[in-house]
C-alpha positions in Angstrom: 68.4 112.4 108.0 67.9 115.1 105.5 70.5 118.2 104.8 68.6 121.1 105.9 71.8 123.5 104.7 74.8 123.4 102.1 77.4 126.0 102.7 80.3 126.1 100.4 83.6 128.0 101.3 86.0 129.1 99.0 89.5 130.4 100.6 92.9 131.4 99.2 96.3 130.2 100.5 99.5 131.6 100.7 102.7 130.0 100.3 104.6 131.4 103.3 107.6 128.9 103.3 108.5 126.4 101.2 105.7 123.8 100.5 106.6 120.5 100.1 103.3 117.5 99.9 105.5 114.3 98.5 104.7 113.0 95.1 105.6 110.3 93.0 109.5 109.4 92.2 109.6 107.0 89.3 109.6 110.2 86.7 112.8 111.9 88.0 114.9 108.4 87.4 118.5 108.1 88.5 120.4 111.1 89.5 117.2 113.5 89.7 115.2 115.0 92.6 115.2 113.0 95.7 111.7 114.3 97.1 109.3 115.6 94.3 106.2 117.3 95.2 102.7 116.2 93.8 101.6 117.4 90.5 98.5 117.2 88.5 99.9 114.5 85.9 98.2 116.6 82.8 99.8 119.9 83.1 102.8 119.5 85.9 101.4 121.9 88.2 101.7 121.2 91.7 98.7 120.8 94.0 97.5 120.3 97.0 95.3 117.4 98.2 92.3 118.5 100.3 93.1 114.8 101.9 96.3 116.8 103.1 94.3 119.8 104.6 91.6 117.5 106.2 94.4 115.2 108.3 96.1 118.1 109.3 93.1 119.8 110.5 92.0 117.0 111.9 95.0 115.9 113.7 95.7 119.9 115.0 91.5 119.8 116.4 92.0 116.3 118.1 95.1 116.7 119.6 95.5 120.3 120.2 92.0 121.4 121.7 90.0 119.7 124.4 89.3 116.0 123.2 86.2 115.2 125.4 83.6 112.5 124.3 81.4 115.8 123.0 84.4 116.9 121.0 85.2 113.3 119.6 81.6 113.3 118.4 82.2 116.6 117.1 85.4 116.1 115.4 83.9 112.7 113.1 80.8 114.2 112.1 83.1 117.3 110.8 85.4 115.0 109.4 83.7 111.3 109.1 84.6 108.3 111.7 88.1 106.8 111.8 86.9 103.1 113.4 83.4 102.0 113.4 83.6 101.7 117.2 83.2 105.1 117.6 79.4 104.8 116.8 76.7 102.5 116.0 75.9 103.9 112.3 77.4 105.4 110.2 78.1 109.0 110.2 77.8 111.4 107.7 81.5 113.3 106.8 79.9 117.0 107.2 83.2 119.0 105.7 84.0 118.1 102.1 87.6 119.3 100.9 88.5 120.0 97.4 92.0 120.1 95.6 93.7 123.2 95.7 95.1 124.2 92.5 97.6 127.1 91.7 95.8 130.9 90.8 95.8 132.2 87.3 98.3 134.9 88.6 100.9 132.8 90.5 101.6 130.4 87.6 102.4 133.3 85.8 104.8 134.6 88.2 106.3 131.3 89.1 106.4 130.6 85.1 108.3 134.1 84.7 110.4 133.6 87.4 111.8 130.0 86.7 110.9 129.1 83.0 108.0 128.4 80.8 106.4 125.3 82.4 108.5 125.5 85.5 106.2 125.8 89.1 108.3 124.3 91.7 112.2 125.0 93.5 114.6 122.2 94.2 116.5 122.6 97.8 119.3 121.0 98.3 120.3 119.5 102.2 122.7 117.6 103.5 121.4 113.9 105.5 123.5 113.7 108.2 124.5 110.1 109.1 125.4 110.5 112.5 126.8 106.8 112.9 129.4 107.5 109.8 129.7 111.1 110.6 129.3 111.7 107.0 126.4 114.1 105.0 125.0 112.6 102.0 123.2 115.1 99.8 119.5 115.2 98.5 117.3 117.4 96.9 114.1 118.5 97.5 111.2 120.0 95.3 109.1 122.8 97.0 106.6 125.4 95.9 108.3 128.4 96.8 107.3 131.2 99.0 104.7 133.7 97.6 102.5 130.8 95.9 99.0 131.0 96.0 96.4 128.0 95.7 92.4 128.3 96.0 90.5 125.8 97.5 86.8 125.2 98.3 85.4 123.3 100.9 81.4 122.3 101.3 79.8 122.2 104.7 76.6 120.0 105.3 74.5 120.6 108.2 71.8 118.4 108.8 68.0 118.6 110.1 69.2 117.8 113.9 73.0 119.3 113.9 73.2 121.8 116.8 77.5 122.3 115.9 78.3 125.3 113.8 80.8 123.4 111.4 81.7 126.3 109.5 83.5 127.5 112.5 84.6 124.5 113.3 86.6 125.0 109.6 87.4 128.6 110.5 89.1 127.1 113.5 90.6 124.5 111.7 92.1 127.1 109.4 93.9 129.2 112.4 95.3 126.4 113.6 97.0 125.4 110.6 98.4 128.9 110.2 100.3 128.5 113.5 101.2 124.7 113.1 102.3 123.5 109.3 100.8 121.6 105.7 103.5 119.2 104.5 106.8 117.6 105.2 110.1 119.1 107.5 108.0 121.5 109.1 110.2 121.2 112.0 112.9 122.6 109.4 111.1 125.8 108.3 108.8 124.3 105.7 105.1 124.7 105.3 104.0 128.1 106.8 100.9 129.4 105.2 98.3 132.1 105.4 94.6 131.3 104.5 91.8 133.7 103.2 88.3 133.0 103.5 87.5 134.6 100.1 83.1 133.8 100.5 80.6 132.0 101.7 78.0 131.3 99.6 74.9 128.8 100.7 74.2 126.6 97.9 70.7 125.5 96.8 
């Protein structure tokens, strides 16, 4: 089946709370951050994996709308099959996300802020061992508040699609707003704001 239309999306997102998406531990050694966030590996900026956007998305329109057999359909050819029960070939993922990566202007404001080459906050909390009755502290690295990212997603809609799955990605986007991206998002973090900046069909 042939794409009859490529629609790419490029939107902004705001930092609203502290962002935390888990990276790798092994650099911070003994004594450092507990929870360190991802970063691209060449410059130490922080990202954010469009794998990270699409679950959540994807969890928020399975669980949180009506989950019919039309909307299960729906929801894999936006986002591609889970199990190859679901259907008898193989479908085509019709949402494409991108890495976010930090604008021009906010790693210049986070660089001012907390020190040439510097991107990220570290939180400290207290784990709370209930059994013990004792608090063990930890630390966590978040981009702070105020952050800004841009992302880019591309849309395929095929010869016979009768879904609009850019709104289905508009949607997608509101929920988030109201739900979280990340970890502890019962504890206040992840809160963000996204801005559809275009949308531009592609040749």
């Amino acid at each position: 089946m042939n794409i009859k239309k490529r629609v790419l999306v490029k939107y902004k997102l705001t930092v609203l709370t502290g962002l935390h998406i888990g990276g790798n531990k092994e650099t911070y050694g003994i004594g450092g951050i507990d929870s360190p966030v991802i970063k691209n590996p060449l410059t130490n900026e922080p990202i954010i994996p469009g794998s990270s956007i699409k679950g959540k998305m994807r969890m928020l329109i399975t669980y949180i709308t009506d989950n019919g057999d039309d909307k299960n359909l729906t929801t894999n050819k936006a986002f591609g099959a889970i199990n190859n029960n679901l259907s008898s070939k193989t479908l085509m993922t019709r949402i494409i996300f991108r890495d976010l990566f930090l604008t021009d202007d906010s790693k210049k404001i986070l660089q001012n802020k907390l020190g040439k080459g510097f991107y990220t906050e570290v939180k400290a909390e207290n784990k709370i061992d209930n059994i013990k009755i004792s608090a063990n502290p930890r630390f966590i690295e978040r981009v702070p508040a105020g952050a800004e990212f841009e992302g880019e997603c591309v849309v395929n809609i095929l010869e016979n699609d009768t879904e609009d799955f850019v709104k289905i990605l508009e949607d997608g986007f509101k929920l988030l707003e109201n739900n979280f991206l990340g970890g502890s998002g019962s504890r206040g973090y992840g809160k963000v704001a996204i801005e559809i900046v275009s949308k531009e069909e592609l040749e």
